[in-house]
N, C-alpha and C positions, 0 to 999 in steps of 0.2 A: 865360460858361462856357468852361472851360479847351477848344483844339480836339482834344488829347486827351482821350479820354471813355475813363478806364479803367476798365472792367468788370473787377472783380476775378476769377480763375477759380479753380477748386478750390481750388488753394494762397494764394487774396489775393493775388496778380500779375496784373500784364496785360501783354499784348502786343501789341506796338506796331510799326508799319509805316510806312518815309519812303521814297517814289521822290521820288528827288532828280534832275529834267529839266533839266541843267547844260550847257555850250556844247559842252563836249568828250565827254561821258558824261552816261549814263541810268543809274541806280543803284537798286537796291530794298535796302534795311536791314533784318532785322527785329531787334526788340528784346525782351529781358524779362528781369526781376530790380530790384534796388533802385531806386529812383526816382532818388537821386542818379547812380548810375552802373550803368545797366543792362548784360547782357553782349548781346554781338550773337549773335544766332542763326543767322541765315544773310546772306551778303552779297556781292550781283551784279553787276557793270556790264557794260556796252555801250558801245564807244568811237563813239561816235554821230556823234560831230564834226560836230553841227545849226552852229555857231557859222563853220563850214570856209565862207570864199569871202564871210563874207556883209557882210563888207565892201564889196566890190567889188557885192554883185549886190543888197543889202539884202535876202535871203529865203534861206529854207532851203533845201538844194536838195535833188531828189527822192530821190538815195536816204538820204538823211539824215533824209526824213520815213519814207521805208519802212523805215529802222532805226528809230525810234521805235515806230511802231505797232506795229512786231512786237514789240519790248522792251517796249514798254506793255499790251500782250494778256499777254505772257505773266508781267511783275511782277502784274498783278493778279489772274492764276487764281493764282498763288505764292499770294500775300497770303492769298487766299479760303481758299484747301489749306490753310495755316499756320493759320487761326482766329483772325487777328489779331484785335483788340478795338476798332480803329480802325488807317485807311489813309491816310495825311498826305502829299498831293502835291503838288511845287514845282517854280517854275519860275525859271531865273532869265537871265541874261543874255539869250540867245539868243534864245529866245522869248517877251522883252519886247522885242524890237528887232525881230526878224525882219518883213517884211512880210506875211507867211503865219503867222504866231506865233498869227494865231486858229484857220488852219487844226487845227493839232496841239493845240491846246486842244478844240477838237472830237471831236478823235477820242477823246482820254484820255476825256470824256464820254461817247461811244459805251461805251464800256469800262467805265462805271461811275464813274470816277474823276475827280473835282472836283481841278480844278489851281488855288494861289495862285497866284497870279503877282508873285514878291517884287522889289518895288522895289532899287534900288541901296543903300538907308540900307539898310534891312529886312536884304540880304543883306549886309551890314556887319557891322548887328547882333547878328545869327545867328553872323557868323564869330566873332565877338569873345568871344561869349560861351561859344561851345567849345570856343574857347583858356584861358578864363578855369574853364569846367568842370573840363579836364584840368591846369592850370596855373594853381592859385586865385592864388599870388603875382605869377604876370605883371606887370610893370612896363614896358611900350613900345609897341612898333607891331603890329598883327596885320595882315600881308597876305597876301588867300587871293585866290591868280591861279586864274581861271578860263579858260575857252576863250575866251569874249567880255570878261571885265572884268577890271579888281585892284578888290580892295575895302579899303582901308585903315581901321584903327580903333583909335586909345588907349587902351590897356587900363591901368588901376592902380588900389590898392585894390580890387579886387575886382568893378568896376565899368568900362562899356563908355561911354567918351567921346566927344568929337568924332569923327566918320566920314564917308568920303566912296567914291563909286564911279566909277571912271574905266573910261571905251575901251579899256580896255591888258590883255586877254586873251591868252594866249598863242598863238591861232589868227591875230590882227593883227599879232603881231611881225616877220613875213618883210614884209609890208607897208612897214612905216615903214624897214625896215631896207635895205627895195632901194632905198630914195628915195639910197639914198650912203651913204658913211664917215661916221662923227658922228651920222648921221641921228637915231637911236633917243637918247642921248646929249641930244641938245638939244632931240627932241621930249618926253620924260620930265621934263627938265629945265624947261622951259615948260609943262607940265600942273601939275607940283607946284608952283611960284611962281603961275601963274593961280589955285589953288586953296590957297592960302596955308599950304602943308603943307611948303615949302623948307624944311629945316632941322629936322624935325619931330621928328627920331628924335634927333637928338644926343647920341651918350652912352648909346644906350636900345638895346637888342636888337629885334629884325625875326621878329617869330615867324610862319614858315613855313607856309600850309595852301595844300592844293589838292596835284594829282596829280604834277606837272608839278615843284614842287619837292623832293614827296616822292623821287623818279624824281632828282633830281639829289643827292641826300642817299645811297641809297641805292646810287648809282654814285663816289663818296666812299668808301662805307665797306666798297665792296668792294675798291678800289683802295687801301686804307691796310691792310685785314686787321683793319679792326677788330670784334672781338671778341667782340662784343654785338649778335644780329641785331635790336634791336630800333630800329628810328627813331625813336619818340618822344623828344624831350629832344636829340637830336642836333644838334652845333654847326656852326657853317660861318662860316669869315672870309672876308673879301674876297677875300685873298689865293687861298686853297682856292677858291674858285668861279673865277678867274682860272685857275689851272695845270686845274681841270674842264675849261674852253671850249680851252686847248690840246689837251689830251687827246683831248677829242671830235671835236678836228679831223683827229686820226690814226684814230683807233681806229674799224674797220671796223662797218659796223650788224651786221653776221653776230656780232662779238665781242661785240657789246652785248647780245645776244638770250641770249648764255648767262649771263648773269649773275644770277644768284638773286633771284625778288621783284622783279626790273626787268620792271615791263609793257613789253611790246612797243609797246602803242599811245603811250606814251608817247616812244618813241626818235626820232621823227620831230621832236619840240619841245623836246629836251633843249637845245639850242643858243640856240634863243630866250629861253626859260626862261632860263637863265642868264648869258645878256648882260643883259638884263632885270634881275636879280638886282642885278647888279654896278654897275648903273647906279642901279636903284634905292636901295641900301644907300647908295651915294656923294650921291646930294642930299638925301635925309632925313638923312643922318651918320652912320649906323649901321653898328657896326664889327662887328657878329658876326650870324648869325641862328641862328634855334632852329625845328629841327623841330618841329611838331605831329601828333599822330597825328587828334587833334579836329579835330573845322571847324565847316562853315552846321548838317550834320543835328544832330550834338549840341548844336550852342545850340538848335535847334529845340526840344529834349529840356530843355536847360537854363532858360530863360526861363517854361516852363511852371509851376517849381517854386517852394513858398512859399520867402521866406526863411531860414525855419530846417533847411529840407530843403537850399536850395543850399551851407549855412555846413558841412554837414555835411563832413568831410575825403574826399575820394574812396577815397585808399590805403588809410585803415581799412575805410570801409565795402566795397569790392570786397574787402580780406583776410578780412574777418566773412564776407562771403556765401560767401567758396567754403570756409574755415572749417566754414559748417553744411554747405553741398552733399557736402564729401568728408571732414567729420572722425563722431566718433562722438557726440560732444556737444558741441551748439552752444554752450552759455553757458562749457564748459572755457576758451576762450581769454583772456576778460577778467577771468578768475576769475586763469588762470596769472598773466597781467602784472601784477594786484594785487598777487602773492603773491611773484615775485621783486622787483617797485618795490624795497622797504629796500632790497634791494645794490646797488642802479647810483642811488643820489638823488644822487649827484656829478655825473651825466651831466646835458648840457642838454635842453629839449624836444624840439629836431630828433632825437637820437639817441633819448630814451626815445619818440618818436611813430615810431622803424623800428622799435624792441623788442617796440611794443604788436604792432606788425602781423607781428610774430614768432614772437608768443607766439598769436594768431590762427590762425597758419595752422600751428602745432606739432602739428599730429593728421592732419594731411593726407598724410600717407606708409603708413598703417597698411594696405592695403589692397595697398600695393605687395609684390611678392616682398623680403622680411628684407636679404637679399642685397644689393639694390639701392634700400633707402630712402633712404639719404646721398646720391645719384645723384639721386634722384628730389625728393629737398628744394632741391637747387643748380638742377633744371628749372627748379621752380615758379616760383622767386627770377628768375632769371635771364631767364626766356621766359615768364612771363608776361604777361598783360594789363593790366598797372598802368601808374598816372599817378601825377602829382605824387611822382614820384622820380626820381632819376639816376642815372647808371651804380655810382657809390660809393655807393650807397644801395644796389639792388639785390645788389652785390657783399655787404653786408652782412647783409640777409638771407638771401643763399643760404650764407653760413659759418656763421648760426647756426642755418638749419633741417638742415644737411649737418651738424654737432658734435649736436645736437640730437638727431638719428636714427640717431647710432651713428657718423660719420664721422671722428670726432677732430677734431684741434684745428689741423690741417694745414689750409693753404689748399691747392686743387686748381685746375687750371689752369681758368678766369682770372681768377680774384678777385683774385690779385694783380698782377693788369695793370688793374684797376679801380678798387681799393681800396687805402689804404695798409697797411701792416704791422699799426701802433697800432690801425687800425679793425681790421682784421679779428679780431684779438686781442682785442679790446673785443666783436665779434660772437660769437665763440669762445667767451666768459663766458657772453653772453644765451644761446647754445646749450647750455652745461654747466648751466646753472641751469633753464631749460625741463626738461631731461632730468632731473632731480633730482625737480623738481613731475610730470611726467610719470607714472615711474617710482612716487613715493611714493602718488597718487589715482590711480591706475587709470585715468586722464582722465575722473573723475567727479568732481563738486560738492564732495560732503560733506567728505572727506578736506582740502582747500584750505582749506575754511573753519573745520576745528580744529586747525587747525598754522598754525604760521609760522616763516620763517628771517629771521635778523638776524645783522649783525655784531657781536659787544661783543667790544673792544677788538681783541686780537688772533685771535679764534677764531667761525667763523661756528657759529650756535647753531642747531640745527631744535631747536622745541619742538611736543610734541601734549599732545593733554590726558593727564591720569593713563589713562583707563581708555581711550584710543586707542594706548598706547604699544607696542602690535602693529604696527600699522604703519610702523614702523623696524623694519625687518626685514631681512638681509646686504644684497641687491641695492641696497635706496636708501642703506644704511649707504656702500659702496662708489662711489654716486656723488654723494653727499655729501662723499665724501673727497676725490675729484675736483676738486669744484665747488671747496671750500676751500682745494687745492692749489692752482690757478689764480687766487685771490685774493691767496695768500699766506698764509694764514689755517690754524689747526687747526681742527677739526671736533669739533662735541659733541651729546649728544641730550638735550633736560631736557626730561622730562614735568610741565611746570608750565605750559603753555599755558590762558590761560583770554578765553574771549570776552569782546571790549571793551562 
């Protein structure tokens, strides 16, 4: 039996709870919504640093167990408060090593709460497969540095490979690194040849999880201006992590601390972290890495699920869900992308799979002040919560749900610092055309499914049935005109529409 036990609640969801007991932090998650990709509900940590010292001393030390237990008292009245439907708690590095590691197992017990205690594969595993959740195409290495370990693992096809778990935590790196110059360098370099991983990465990307890289990702992309607060998908060369470790070496902790979304607790191992990085990118071979916003808890999440649940596309299904949560009718959106598909079948699947998830979330402004829909369509796009997209993806949605909702046909700053011309012009369309099916069905069923628009030859056609042909009416006449203008095309209305 699966170890999540989803009791379904009023609505057929459940909700689901991971305290994740990791080297550096104590984390409670909660979850609920789609199975492929739930949204998080609430989400805590505690910079616990159980994993600090225990090199040297092999054991947790004391206030580092008295942050746990007070973080673990108080994740599991959370948990209880929330209703979760099940409590899922893990343990990994730290306290599989610790000598005291039963200790704190104990007490989570006192508390109610049964800790796994996951092996080095296990938490491999776990990492690999949340890279692989948020990033079904992944092809290379996934390494998620923890406080006490890295955990490295082969991801491609869609599938979690060869894996292994090394000492190399981000709390041991001042260790190895006081031993002298080179130190870290040759010891890295001797772990991965011992474990037959030298060379692993060649040619392959390095996809980034844990705290500690996210933290050096995020001090990047304050320091470039870049554009997009959003880290997931975020790149970083050698080179980039190299002029990082100068940086870091001027730039005072006080400057670091105001910087947006940079935890605190992490400014202490920004430096380790990315010497680390640098060294490790160089003997796997690996010339770029890729943020992750996923890691260990969502493969937790991931591995649970049948195969045809995990094949499921993440972007569509997270644009469906907030689709029903904030549009007016849930089935409008797949109904919409049916209905404009004929005029973009030139386009390849990558682009008509942003379109679908455009056409998805084209009802989700109506609640906003008029005023401020086009605004509020370029948010969603932009700052949302989605995976498996990139920044020219995103940029593309939010031109067609901002054209979509009244905004024209203008790009607005910063799509076009994300996206090129041609795309955004091509999103421009999918937004003129959404707003046409919009406009013409009320955002309801019926009206979508007795009309249709097509191009012949030179003139896009809406047809509805004979005794529908009210519904061309001035307003959709006018953005029908529109739509046709921006194809190149004349506009016409035959009421000769008949179901296939």
């Amino acid at each position: 039996m699966s170890l999540f036990f989803r009791k379904p609640s009023a609505e057929g969801r459940a909700r689901t709870a991971i305290i994740d007991i990791g080297s550096n932090s104590i984390r409670l998650v909660v979850y609920e919504g789609p199975a492929r990709l739930p949204a998080t509900l609430f989400n805590e940590k505690v910079m616990a640093g159980l994993g600090r010292g225990l090199a040297e001393t092999g054991a947790i030390s004391a206030e580092g167990m008295a942050i746990a237990k007070a973080s673990l008292a108080r994740f599991a009245m959370l948990a209880k408060a929330m209703e979760v439907d099940e409590t899922r708690t893990v343990a990994t590095a730290a306290v599989r090593d610790a000598s005291n590691g039963p200790e704190l197992l104990a007490i989570a017990k006192e508390l109610g709460l049964s800790v796994e205690l996951l092996p080095g594969e296990a938490e491999a595993t776990a990492s690999g497969l949340g890279v692989l959740s948020a990033i079904p195409d992944a092809d290379g290495i996934v390494g998620d540095l923890g406080g006490g370990s890295l955990e490295l693992v082969r991801v491609s096809n869609g599938e979690v490979g060869e894996r292994v778990s090394f000492p190399l935590g981000v709390l041991r790196i001042a260790a190895i690194r006081a031993k002298g110059k080179g130190a870290l360098d040759r010891h890295v370099h001797r772990t991965l040849a011992d474990a037959g991983w030298l060379g692993a990465g060649t040619a392959l990307p390095l996809y980034l999880v844990g705290g500690s890289w996210r933290a050096l990702a995020r001090l990047d992309m304050h320091q470039t201006a870049y554009p997009l607060p959003v880290i997931h998908g975020y790149g970083l060369s050698i080179e980039t992590i190299e002029r990082l470790i100068r940086q870091l070496g001027t730039l005072p902790k006080a400057k670091l601390r105001t910087i947006p979304n940079l935890s605190g607790g992490r400014i202490a191992t920004l430096d380790d972290a990315a010497r680390l990085l640098t060294v490790l990118m160089k003997h796997l071979g690996s010339e770029t890495a890729i943020t992750s916003a996923f890691g260990l808890r969502e493969g937790l999440l991931h591995e649970r699920l049948d195969p045809a649940t995990r094949a499921l596309d993440p972007l569509i299904v997270a644009a469906r869900e907030e689709g029903r949560r904030l549009g007016r009718f849930a089935e409008h959106g797949d109904l919409l992308d049916t209905w404009i598909a004929p005029l973009f079948g030139h386009e390849d699947a990558g682009l008509a799979r942003l379109r679908h998830a455009a056409c998805l979330l084209a009802d989700v402004g109506w609640l906003a002040n008029p005023e401020f829909r086009a605004e509020r369509g370029i948010e969603i796009a932009l700052h949302g919560n989605w995976v498996a997209i990139d920044a020219d993806g995103r940029a593309m949605l939010a031109q067609a749900l901002f054209t979509c909702f009244g905004g024209g046909t203008e790009s607005p700053d910063p799509l076009a610092r994300l996206a090129s011309p041609e795309r955004l012009e091509a999103a421009a369309r999918w937004g003129l055309a959404m707003r046409l099916g919009q406009r013409l069905s009320g955002g309801v069923a019926g009206p979508l499914k007795r009309t249709a628009i097509t191009r012949d030859g030179d003139r896009l056609t809406l047809r509805t049935e004979r005794k529908q042909a009210a519904l061309y009416g001035d307003a959709v006449e006018r953005r029908h005109k529109a739509l046709a203008g921006a194809l190149g095309l004349t506009h016409a209305h035959v009421p000769d529409f008949e179901k296939a």
